[in-house]
C-alpha positions as CSV (number, residue, x, y, z in Angstrom):
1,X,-6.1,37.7,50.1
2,X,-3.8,36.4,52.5
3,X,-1.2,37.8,50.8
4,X,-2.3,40.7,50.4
5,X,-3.3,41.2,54.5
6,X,0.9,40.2,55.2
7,X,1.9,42.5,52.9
8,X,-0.3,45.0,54.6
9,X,1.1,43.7,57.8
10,X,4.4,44.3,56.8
11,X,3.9,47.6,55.6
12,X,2.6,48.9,59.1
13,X,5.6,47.2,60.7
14,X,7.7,49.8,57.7
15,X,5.6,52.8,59.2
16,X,6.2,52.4,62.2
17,X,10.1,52.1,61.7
18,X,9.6,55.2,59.7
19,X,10.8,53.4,56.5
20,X,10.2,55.5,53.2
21,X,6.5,54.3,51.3
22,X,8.6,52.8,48.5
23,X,9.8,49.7,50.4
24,X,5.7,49.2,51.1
25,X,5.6,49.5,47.0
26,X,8.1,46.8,47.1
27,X,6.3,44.6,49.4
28,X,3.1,44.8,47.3
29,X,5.0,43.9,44.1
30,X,6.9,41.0,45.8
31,X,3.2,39.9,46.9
32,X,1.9,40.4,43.3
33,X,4.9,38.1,41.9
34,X,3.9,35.5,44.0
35,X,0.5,35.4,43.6
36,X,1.1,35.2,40.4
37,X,3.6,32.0,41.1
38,X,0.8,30.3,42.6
39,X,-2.1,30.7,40.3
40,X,-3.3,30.3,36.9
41,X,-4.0,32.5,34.2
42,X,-3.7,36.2,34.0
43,X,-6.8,37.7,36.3
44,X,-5.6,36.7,39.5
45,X,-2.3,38.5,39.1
46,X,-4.1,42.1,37.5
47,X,-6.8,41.6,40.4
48,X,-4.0,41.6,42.9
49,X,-2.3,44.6,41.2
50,X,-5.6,46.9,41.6
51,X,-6.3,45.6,44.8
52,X,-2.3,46.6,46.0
53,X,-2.9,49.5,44.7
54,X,-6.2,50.3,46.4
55,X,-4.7,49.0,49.6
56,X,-1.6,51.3,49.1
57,X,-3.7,54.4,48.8
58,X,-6.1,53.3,51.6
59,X,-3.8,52.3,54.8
60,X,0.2,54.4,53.0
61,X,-0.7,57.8,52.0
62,X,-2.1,60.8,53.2
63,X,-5.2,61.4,54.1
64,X,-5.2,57.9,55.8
65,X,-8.3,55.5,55.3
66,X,-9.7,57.3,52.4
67,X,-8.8,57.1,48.4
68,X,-8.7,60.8,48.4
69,X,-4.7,62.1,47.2
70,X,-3.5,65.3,48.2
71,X,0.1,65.0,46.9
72,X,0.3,64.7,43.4
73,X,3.4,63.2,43.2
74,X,1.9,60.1,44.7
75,X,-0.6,59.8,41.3
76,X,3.3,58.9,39.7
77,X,4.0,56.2,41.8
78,X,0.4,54.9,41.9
79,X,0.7,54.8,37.8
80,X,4.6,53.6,38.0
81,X,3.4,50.8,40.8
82,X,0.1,49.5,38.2
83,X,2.3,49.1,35.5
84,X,5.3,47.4,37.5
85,X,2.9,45.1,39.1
86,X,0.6,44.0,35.9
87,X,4.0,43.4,34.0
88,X,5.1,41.6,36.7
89,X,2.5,39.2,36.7
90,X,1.8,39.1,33.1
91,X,5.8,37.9,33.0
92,X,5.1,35.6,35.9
93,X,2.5,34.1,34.1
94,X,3.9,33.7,30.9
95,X,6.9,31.9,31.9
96,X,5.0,29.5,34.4
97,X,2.7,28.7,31.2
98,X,5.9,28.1,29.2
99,X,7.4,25.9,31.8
100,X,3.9,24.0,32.0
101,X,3.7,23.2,28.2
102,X,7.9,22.4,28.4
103,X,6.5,19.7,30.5
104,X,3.4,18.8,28.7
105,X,5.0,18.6,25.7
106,X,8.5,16.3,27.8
107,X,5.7,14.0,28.7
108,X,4.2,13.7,25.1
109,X,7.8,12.8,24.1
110,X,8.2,10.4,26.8
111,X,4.7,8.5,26.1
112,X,5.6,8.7,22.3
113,X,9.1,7.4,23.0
114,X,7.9,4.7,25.3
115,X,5.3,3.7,22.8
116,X,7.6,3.8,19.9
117,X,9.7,1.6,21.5
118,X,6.7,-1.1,22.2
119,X,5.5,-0.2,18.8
120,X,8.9,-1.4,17.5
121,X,8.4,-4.4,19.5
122,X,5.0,-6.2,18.4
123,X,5.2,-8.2,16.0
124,X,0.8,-8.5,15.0
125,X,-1.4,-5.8,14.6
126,X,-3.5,-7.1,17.9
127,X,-0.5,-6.0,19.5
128,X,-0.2,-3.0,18.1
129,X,-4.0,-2.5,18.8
130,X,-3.2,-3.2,22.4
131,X,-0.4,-0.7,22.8
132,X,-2.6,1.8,21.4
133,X,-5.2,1.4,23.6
134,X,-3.3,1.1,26.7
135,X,-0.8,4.4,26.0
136,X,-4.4,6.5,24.7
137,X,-6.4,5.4,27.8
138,X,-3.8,6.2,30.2
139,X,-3.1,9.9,28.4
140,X,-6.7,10.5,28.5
141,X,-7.5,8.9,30.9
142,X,-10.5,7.2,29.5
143,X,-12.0,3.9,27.8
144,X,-10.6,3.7,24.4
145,X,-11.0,1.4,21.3
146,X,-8.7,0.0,18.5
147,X,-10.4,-1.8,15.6
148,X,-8.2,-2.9,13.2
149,X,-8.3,-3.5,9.1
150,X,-7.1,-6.4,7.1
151,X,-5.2,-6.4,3.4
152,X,-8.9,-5.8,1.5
153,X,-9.8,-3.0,3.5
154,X,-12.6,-5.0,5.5
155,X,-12.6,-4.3,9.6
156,X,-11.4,-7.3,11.7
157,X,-14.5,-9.0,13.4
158,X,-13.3,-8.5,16.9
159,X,-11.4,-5.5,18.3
160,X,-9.5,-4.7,21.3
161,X,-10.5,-2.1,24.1
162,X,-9.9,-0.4,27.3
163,X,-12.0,-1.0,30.4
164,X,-12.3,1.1,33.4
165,X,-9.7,-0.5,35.6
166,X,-7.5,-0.4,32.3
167,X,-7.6,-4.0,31.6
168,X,-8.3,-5.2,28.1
169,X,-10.8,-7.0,26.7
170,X,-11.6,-8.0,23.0
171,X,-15.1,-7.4,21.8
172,X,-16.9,-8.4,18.9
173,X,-17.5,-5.7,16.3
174,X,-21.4,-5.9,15.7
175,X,-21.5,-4.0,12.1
176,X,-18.3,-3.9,9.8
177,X,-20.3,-3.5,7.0
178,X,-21.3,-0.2,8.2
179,X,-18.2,0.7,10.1
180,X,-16.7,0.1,6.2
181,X,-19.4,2.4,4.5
182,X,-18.7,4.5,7.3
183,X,-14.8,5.0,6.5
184,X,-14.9,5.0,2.8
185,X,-17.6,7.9,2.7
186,X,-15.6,9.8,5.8
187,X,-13.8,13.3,4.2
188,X,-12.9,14.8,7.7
189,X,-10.4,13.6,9.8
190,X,-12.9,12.4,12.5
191,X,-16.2,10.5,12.5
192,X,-18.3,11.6,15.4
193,X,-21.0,9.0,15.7
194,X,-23.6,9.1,19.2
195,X,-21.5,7.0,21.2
196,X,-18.1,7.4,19.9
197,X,-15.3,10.4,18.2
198,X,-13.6,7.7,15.6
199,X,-10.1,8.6,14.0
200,X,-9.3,6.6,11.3
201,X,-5.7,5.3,10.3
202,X,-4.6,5.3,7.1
203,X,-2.0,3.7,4.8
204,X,-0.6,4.9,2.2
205,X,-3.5,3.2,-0.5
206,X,-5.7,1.9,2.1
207,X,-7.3,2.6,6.2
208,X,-5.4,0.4,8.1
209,X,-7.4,0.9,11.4
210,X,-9.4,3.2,13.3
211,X,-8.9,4.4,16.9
212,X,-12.3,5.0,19.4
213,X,-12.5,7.5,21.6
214,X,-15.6,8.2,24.1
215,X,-17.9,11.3,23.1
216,X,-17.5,13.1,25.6
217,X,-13.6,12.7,25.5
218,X,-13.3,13.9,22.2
219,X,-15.4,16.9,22.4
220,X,-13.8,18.3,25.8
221,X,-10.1,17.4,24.4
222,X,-7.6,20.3,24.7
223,X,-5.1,21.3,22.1
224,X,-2.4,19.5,23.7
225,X,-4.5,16.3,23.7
226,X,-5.5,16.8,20.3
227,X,-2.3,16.7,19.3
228,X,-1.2,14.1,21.2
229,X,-3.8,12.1,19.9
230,X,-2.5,12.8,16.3
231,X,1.2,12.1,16.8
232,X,-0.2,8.8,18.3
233,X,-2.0,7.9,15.4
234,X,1.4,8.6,13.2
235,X,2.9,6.1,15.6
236,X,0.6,3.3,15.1
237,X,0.0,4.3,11.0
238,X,3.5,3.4,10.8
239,X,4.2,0.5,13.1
240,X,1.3,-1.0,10.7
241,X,2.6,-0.3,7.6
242,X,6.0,-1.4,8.9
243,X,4.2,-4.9,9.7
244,X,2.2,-5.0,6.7
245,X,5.5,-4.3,4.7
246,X,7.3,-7.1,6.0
247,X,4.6,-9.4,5.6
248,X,4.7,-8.8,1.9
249,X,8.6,-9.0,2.1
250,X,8.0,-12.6,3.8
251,X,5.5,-13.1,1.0
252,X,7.8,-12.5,-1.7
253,X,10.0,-14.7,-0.5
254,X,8.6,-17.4,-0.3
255,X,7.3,-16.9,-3.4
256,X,10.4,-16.7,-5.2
257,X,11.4,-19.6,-3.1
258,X,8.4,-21.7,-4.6
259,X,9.4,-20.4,-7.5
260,X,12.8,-21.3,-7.9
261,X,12.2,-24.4,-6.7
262,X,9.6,-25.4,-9.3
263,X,12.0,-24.2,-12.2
264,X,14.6,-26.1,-10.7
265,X,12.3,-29.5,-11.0
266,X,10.7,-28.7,-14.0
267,X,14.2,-27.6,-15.7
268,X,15.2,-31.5,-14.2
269,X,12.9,-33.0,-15.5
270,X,12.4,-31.7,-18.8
271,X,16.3,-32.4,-19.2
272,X,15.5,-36.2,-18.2
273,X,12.4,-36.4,-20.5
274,X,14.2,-35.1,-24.0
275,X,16.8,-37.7,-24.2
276,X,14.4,-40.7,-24.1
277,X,11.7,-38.3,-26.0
278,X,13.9,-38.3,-28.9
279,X,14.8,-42.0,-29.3
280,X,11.0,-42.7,-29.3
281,X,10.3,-40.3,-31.8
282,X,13.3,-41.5,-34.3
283,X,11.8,-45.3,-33.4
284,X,8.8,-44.3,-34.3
285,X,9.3,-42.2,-37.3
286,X,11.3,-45.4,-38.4
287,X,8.7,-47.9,-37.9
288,X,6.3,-45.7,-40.5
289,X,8.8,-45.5,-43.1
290,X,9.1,-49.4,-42.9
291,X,5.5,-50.3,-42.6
292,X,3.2,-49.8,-45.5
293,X,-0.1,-47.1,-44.2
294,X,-2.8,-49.9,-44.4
295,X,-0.9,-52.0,-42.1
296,X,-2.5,-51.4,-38.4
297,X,0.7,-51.3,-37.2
298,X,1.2,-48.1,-39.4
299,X,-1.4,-46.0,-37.2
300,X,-0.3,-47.3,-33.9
301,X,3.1,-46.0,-34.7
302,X,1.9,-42.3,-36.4
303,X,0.1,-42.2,-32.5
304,X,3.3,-43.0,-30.9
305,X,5.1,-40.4,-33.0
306,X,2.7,-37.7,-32.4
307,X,2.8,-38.2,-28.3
308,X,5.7,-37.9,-28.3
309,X,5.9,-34.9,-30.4
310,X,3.5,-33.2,-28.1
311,X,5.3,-34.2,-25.4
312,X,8.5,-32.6,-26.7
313,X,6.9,-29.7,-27.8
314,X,6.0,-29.4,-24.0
315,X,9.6,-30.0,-22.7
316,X,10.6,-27.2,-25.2
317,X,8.0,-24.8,-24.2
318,X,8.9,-25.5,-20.1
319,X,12.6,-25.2,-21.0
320,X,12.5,-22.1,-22.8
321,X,10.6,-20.8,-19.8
322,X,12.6,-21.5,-16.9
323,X,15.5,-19.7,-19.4
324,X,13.1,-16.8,-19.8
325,X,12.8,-16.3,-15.8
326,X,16.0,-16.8,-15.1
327,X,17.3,-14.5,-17.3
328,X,19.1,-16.9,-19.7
329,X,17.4,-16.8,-22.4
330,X,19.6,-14.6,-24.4
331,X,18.2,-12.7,-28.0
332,X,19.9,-12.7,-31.1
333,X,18.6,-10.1,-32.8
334,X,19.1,-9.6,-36.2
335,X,17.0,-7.8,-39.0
336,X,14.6,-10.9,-40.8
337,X,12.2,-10.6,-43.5
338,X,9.0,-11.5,-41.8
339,X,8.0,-13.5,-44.9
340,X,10.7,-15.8,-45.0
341,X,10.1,-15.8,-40.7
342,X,6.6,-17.4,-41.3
343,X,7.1,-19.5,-44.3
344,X,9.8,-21.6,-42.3
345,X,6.8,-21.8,-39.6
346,X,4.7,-22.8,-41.6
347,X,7.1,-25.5,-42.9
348,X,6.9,-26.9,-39.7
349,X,3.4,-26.9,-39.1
350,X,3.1,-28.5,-42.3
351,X,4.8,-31.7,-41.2
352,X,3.3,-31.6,-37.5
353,X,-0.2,-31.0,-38.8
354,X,-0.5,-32.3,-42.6
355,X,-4.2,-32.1,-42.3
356,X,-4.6,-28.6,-41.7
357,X,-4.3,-26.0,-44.2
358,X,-3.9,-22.1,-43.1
359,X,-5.0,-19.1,-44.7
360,X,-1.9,-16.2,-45.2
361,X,-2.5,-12.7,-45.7
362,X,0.6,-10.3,-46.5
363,X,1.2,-7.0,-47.4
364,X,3.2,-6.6,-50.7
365,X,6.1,-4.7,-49.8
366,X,9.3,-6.6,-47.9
367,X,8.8,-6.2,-43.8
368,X,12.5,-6.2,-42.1
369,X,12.2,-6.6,-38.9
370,X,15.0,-6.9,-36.3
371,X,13.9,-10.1,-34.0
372,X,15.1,-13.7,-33.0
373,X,13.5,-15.8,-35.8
374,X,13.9,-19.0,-33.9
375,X,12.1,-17.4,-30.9
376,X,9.6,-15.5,-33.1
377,X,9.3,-18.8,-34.6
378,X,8.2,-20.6,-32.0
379,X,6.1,-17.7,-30.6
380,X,4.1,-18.5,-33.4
381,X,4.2,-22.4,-33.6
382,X,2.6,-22.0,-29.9
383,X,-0.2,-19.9,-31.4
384,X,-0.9,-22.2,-34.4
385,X,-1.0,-25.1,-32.0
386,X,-3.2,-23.2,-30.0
387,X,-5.8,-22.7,-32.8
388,X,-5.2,-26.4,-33.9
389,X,-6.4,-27.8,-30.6
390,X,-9.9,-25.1,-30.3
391,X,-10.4,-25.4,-34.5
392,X,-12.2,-28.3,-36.0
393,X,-10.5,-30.1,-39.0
394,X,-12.9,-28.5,-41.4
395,X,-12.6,-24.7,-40.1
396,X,-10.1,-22.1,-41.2
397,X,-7.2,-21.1,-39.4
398,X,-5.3,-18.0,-40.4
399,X,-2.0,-15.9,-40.4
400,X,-2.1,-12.1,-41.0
401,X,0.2,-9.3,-41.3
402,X,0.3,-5.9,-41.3
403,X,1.8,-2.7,-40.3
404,X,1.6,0.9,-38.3
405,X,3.9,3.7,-37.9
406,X,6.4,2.2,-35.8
407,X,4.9,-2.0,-35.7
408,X,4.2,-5.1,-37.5
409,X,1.1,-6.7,-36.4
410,X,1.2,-10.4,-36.8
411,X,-2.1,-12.0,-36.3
412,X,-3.1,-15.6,-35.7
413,X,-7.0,-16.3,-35.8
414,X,-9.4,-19.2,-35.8
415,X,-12.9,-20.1,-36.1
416,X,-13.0,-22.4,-33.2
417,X,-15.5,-21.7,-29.9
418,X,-13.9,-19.1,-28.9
419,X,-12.4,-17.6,-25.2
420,X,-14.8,-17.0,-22.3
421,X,-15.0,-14.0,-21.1
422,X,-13.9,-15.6,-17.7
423,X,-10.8,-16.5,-19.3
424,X,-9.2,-13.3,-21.1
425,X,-7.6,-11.7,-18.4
426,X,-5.7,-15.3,-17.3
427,X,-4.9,-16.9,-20.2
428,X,-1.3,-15.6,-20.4
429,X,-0.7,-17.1,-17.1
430,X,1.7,-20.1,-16.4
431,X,-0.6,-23.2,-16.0
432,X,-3.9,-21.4,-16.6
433,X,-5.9,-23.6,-18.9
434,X,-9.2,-22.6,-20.2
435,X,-12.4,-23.9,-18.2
436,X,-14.6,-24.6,-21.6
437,X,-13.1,-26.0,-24.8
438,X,-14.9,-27.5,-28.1
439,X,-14.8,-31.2,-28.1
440,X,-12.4,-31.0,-30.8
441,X,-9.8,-29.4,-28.6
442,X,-6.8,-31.4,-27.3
443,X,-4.9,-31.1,-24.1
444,X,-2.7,-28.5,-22.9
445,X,-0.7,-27.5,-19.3
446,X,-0.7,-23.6,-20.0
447,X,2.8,-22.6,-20.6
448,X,2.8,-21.8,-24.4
449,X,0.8,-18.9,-24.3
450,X,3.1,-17.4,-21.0
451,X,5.7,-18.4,-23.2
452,X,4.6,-16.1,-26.2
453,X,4.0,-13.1,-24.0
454,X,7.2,-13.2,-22.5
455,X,9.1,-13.7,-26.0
456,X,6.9,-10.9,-27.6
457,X,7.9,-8.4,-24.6
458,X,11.6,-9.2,-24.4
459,X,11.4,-8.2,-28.2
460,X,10.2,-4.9,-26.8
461,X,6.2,-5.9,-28.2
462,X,2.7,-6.6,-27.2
463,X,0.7,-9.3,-27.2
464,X,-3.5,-9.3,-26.7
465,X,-6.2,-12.0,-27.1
466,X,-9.7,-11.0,-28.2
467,X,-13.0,-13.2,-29.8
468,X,-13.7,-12.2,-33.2
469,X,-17.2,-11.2,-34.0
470,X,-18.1,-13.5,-36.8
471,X,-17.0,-16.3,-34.5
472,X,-13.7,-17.7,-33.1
473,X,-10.7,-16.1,-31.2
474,X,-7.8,-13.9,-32.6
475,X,-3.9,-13.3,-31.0
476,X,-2.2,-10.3,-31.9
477,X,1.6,-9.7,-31.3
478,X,3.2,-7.0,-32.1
479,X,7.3,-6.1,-33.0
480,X,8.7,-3.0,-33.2
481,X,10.4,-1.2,-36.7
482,X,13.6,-0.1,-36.4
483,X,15.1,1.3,-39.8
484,X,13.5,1.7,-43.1
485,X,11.5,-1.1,-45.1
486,X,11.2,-1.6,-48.5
């Protein structure tokens, strides 16, 4: 209104110089421009258009102090000065709402930049919980919350968050149990509870965190503040997976570490072992061809022999594995007759384990099969040792083979107890050793079934363990065909 009254002012001060009306139009157009400078929105400006123009007809043109118009022509520059002042301020406007979201949108980059940078700093997610809080709280200028996730997917029992005078506190998280149920059942990007709007973070598998806004926050946000709230959440989605990634990283390190390490010593000291293995297991072999088998001394020596036996079966099995991880263990593969493959096994079983007698199925035809015999061999001396130790003297222990479209399927079964159920999915690990045996079973460290699987897949096979029904437990490896058979 002021405006309007100077521009009023000025266009008596034109009237009485006896300037033309059109400098007056000018005057109420400069005043429209800047009332639109100075305001916001579009209905200031169009109010101060109508009002110039009432103004203009009331005080400028003939008959004075009325809105009556007795020259026509003036109806032309009413209409021309409507239209130049409403697209003047609709112009004015426009560009002064540009410039206002240029900034907006300069300080969203900056606060992003800024807490990038921190982001790229922090080196634990309660620091990354604290950055988030402090840059949300002072955007939106409000109490905000950060309650982070661990590696399962359960919510941390404390959390960090914003207090009035933006310091930070850490506050314990009453219900994560619900807070869990909460995020898992959520299908929008925003759980509005009574107290809180909750954005949740997520991973790429898993939530890594939520963010807490206040109610009333979240339901009065603007646009801009939506979206700022979003590109923050991107932020902090990926400063978490960045830490969670090279926590892994660390993990796998240090795991191989371990890991190399432990080959090293077992590779050591299954090297020192063999040598000293061997001369006890000539002595010993010696001593029972010299002493008559009702001497005492006969049986002592058959128990030193098979010890030791054991024992080097062991310092085989660890060799061959440390080879296998390392990549050493090179195959010589060549096409064998799978007969002739389990006969010389069984040759050696015979000798190790003259006592036992096993059962062994065939098919008819001739099975070539391109494999490492001395590997398959000793894939299947593990598996018959296996049996031996969970079998009783007087139960059956079997060897069957047979064949699909593209495998042979060679099975070893027994009629011992059995495999928990507890067991099955572990029992191909390194070092995993059943929990429940038969109290005919003897000892074992866990290697020769790892050792199996991984000589069964670097033959390109398969390998599964499963209880038969009628009573005992059943290994299956499988090869694959390559050619014709006869």
């Amino acid at each position: 209104m002021l405006l309007l009254a100077a521009s009023t002012l000025v266009g008596f001060c034109f009237r009485h110089w006896e300037l033309h009306e059109t400098n007056v139009v000018v005057v109420y157009i400069f005043s429209v421009l800047l009332i639109s400078r100075f305001t916001r929105g579009y209905l200031y400006g169009i109010a101060s258009s109508v009002i110039s123009l009432l103004l203009f007809n009331w005080f400028f043109t003939e008959p004075y102090f009325t809105l009556k118009v007795h020259d026509m022509t003036y109806l032309i520059t009413f209409t021309i000065m409507m239209f130049t002042s409403i697209v003047t301020s609709a112009l004015t406007t426009k560009v002064k709402q540009a410039a206002e979201e240029a900034k907006e949108r300069e300080n969203e980059s900056n606060a992003l930049y800024q807490m990038t940078n921190h982001l790229t700093d922090a080196e634990d997610a309660e620091a990354i919980a604290r950055i988030t809080v402090t840059t949300t709280g002072e955007i939106l200028g409000c109490n905000t919350a950060c309650i982070c996730f661990d590696e399962q997917g359960i919510p941390e029992k404390t959390f960090v968050q914003r207090k009035e005078d933006g310091s930070l506190i850490r506050r314990e998280l009453t219900d994560a149990d619900e807070m869990r149920r909460r995020m898992e059942q959520l299908h929008d990007a925003v759980d509005i509870t009574e107290q809180d709007y909750v954005y949740p973070i997520y991973g790429k598998n898993m939530i890594l965190a939520v963010l807490c806004l206040p109610r009333d926050v979240g339901a009065t946000m603007t646009e801009a503040q939506t979206r700022m709230t979003h590109s923050i959440i991107e932020s902090v989605t990926l400063a978490l997976e960045r830490l969670r990634s090279l926590k892994q990283q660390a993990r796998s390190r240090e795991e191989t570490m371990q890991e190399r390490y432990r080959a090293n010593l077992l590779r050591a000291i299954s090297h020192d072992i063999r040598t000293p293995l061997s001369g006890i297991m000539g002595t010993s072999e010696m001593l029972m061809d010299t002493t008559d088998q009702d001497d005492p001394r006969y049986e002592q020596a058959q128990g030193i022999y098979n010890d030791a036996q054991w024992l080097h079966n062991m310092v085989e099995n660890i060799l061959n594995l440390t080879k296998l991880q390392d990549g050493k263990l090179v195959l010589h593969k060549q096409p064998e007759a799978v007969e002739e493959v389990i006969g010389a096994t069984l040759t050696v079983m015979e000798k190790r384990l003259p006592d036992r007698s096993i059962d062994v199925e065939m098919p008819d035809n001739v099975i070539m099969v391109p494999m490492d015999a001395r590997l398959i061999s000793q894939v299947l001396i593990n598996l018959l040792d296996n049996a031996d130790k969970h079998t009783a003297k007087d139960r059956q222990i079997s060897v069957s083979v047979c064949t699909d479209e593209e495998n042979v399927l060679i099975t070893v079964a027994d009629r011992g107890s059995g495999i928990a159920e507890s067991d099955l999915p572990y029992i191909f690990q390194m070092f995993y050793t059943t929990h429940t045996k038969s109290p005919d079973s003897r000892r074992g460290v866990g290697l020769g079934l790892a050792i199996c699987q991984s000589i069964v897949e670097a033959h390109g096979g398969t390998i599964r363990a499963e209880n038969r029904k009628d009573g005992g437990a059943a290994f299956t490896f499988t090869l694959p065909i390559e050619g014709e058979n006869l």
